[in-house]
N, C-alpha and C positions, 0 to 999 in steps of 0.2 A: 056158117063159115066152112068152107072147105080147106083141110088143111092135107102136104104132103110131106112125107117124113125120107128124106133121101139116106141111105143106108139103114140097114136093116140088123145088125148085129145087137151084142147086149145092149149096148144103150138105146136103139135106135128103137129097137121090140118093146120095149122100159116104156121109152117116148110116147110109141105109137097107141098102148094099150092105156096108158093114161090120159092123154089127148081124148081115146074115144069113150074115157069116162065123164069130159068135161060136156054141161049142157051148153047148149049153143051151137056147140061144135055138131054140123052136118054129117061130116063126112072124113074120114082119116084115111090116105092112100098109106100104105107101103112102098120104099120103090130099093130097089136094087137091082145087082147084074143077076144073080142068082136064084131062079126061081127056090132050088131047097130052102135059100135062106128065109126068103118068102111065105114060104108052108108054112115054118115053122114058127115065124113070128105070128100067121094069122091062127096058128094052132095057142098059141100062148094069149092073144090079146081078147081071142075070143067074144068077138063083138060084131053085130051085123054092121055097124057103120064103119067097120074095118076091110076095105079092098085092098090088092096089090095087084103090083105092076112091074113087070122088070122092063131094064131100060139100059141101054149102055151112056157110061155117067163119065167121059170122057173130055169133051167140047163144051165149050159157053152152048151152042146150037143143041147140043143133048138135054143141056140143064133148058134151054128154053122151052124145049118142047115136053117136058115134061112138068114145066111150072106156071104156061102162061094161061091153065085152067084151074088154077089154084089161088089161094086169096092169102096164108100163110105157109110159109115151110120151115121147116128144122134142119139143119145139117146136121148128118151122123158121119162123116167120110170122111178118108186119109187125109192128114196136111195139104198133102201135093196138090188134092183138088177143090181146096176149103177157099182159094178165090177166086176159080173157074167159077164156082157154084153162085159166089158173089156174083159176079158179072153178069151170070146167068137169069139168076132173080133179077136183079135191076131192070135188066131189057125185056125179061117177062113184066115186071111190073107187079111182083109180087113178095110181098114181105118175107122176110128172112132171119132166124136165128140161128147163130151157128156156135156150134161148139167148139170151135178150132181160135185161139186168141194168135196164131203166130202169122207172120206179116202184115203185121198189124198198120205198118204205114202203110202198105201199098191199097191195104182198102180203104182206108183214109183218104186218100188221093183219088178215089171210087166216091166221096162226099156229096159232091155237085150232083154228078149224075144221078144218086140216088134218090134227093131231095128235089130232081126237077119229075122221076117217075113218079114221086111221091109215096116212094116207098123206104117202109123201117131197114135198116140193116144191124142187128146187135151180133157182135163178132165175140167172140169168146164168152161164150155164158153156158159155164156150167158148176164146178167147185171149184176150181183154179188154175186158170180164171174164171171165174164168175163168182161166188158167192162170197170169198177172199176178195173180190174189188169193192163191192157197194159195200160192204161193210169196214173197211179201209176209210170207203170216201165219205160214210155217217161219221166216221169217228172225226175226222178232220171238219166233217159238220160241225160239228158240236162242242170244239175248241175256238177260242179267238183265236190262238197263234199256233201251228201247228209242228209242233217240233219234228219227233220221228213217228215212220208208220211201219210197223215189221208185220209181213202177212207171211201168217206160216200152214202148208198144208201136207197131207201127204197120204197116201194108201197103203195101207202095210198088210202083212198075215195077222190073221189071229193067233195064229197056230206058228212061229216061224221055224224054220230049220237051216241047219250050216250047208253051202259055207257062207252064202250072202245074206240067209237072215231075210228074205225077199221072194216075193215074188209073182211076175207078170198077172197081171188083168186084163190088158186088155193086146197090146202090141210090143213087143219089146225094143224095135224100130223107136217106135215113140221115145220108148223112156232113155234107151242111148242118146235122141236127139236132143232130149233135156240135161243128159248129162256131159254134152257135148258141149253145146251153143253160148256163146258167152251170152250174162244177164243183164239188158237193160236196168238202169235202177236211177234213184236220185238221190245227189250226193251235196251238202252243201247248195243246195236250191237246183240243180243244173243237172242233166242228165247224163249219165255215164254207162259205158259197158265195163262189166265186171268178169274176172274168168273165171270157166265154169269151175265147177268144184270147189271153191275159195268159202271162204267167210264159216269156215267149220264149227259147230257149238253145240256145247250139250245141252236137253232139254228135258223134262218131266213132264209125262202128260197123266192124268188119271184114268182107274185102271179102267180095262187092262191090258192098258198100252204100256205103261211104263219108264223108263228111260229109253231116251231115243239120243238121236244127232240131226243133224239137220247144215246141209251147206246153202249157197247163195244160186237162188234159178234164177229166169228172168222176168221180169214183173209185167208183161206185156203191155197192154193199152196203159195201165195206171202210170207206166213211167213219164208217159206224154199228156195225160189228160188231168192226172194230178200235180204236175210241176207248177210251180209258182203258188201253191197252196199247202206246201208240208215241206221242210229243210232236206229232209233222208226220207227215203223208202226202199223198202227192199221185198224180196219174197225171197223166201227159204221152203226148201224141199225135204219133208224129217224121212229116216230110214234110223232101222235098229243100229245099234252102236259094233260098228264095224265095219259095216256095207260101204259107209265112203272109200276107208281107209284104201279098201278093197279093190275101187272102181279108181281112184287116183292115182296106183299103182298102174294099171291095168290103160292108164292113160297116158301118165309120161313114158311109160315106155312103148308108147306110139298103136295102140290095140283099138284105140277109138278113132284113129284119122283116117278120112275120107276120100285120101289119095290113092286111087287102084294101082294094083301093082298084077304083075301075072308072076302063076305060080304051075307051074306044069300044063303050060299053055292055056290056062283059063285066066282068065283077069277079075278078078274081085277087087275091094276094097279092103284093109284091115279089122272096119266097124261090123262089116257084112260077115267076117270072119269070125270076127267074134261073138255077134249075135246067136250065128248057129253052134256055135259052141259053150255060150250062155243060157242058149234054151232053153236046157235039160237042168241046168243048175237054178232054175228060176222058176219051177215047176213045185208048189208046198205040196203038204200031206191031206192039204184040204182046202174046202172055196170059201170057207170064211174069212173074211176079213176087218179091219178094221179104218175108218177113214177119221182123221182127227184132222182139224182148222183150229189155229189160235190168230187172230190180227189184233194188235195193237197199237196204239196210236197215245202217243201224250203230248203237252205242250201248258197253253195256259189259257185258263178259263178265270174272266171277269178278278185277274191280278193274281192269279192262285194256280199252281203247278197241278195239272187233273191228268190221270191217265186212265182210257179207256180200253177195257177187253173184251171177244169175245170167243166163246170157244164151246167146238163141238167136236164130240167123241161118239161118233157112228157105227155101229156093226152091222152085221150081216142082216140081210132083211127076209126072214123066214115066212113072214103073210107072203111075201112078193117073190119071194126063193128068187133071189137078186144077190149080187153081191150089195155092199155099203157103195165103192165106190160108183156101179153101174147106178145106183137108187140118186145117189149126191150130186152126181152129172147127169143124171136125163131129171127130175122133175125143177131143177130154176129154169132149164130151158122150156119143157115143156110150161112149165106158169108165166114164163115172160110171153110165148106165145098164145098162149090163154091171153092175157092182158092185152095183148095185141089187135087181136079177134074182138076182143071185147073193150074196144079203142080206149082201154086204161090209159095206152099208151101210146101218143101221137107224133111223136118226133119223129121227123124225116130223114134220111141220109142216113150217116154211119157213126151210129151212138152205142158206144161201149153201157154195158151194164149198171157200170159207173157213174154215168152221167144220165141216167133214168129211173132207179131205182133211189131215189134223194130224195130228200123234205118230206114230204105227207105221202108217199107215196111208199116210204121204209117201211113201217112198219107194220099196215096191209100186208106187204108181201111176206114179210117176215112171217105173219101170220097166219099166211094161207100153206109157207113154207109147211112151218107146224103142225097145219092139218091132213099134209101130205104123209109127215113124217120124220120130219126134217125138225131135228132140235137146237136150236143155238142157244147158250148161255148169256150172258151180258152183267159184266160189273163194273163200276168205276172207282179207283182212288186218288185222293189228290189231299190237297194240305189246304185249310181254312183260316 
């Protein structure tokens, strides 16, 4: 199997260097615009079946040509081009994991056409979304009635320091757009959007995390693909106790709107403003980090109130000199496309995580998860 990994940054090097650890797997491209970046993932992955290629990653016609000799691919790349890249694969005809869960209908509405190329599309898999959805939707497995589902995740310092207590990994773009976007969620059976920053709560996680907070994100694909099978769901985003208070401020008084305005003849946006001025304040004293998941799910099992949890407290990855979060987000995707390659996994069109990682197929993965690296816990209580 030939597999190509479109971007090439932390996660993308993570992907690519584990990919060419998998048997089976032929061949592992590299692709990005930059040759440096290039160099230096194949300096890191270090593997003969490790090639690159740079490629301008702009047009459905770019993603074609660079995917219609390839059997799976990975997405590592910006929002903006996560469903160019879709559409791209499709019309190559070649299978697709991507790490990006947001516009999640409009690749949805990409279904048909996937399932007539007869190729996978799994859209958001990686920590969250990705390993916060299948594990969401085992839990609701595994109840007759499924009351509520709370998926909580988040990437913190190990080390933090004032004044936000935070700080970037990968894009700060990103994390403003999370702290921007109102959240899909479901409420009372039915789907709703929530605003951002709302549903604020304090939270204990073991060490040495500690006390944290945590507000309401958006639960992307699960809001649609788990409705009519759990009353509530939601996803929550943890940061150390402060960091909302901080970014809520910094919101009602208009720091995060996306309205350009001009300012000594140059026209920016407010968020663009504040990004660059956040930069520096989001910069720790070190690259260790910590990445924590808790999802829960209760309701009732065969007459009797049961609730399911599970939860993992991740650090820095020193064999892999990776952060936690880059290690949490590139290997589900990397093993989904394992799976893929090795037609674990045969569903057509555009199948969230969620709806392929279920029944007998859990806890293989889970367990291959484990032999990655990847630890999740799992308990249940309920009343007899």
């Amino acid at each position: 199997m030939r597999i190509v990994v479109l971007g090439t940054g932390m996660i993308g090097t993570t992907i690519v260097s584990e990919m060419a650890k998998f048997e089976g797997i032929e061949s592992v491209t590299a692709v990005d615009v930059r040759q440096e970046s290039i160099d230096k993932c194949l300096e890191i992955a270090d593997n003969p079946k490790v090639f690159g290629k740079t490629a301008t990653l702009a047009t459905e016609v770019d993603f074609i040509k660079v995917l219609r000799e390839a059997d799976v691919a990975v997405g590592c790349l910006p929002h903006s081009l996560s469903l160019t890249a879709v559409k791209g694969a499709i019309a190559a005809k070649c299978h697709l994991v991507d790490l990006v869960g947001s516009m999640f209908q409009e690749k949805l509405e990409l279904h048909n056409e996937a399932t007539a190329a007869g190729v996978t599309i799994i859209p958001g898999c990686g920590v969250a979304p990705g390993i916060t959805n299948f594990l969401a939707a085992r839990g609701i497995e595994m109840l007759d009635e499924a009351h509520d589902a709370v998926l909580i995740c988040g990437g913190i310092p190990r080390w933090p320091v004032p004044p936000l207590w935070y700080q970037v990994v990968f894009r700060l773009e990103s994390v403003l757009g999370l702290y921007t976007k109102p959240a899909f969620a479901i409420k009372n059976g039915e789907i709703v959007e929530l605003p951002a920053l709302s549903g604020l709560e304090s939270l204990t996680f073991p060490y040495p995390v500690g006390d944290c907070e945590a507000v309401i994100t958006d639960a992307h694909s699960t809001a649609f693909t788990l409705k009519g099978k759990v009353k509530n769901l939601t996803e929550k985003t943890i940061r150390y106790p402060g960091h909302w208070s901080k970014m809520k401020v910094l919101e009602e008084l208009g720091f995060l709107d996306k309205e350009p305005f001009e300012m000594d003849g140059v026209t920016t946006t407010p968020v663009k403003l504040s990004e660059k001025i956040l930069s520096p304040k989001m910069i720790g004293g070190s690259n260790e980090d910590v990445t924590v998941v808790r999802v829960e799910v209760d309701g009732m099992k065969d007459g009797n109130y049961k609730k399911v949890t599970w939860e993992m407290v991740d650090l820095y990855d020193h064999e892999r000199n990776i952060t936690s979060m880059a290690k949490t987000t590139a290997l589900p995707a990397a093993l989904a496309a394992k799976w893929i390659a090795e037609r674990k996994i045969l569903e057509t069109g555009v199948v969230p995580i969620e709806t392929v990682i279920v029944e007998d197929r859990f806890d293989p993965f889970i367990a291959e998860l484990k032999e990655l690296g990847i630890h999740i816990d799992f308990k249940e209580q309920g009343s007899s």
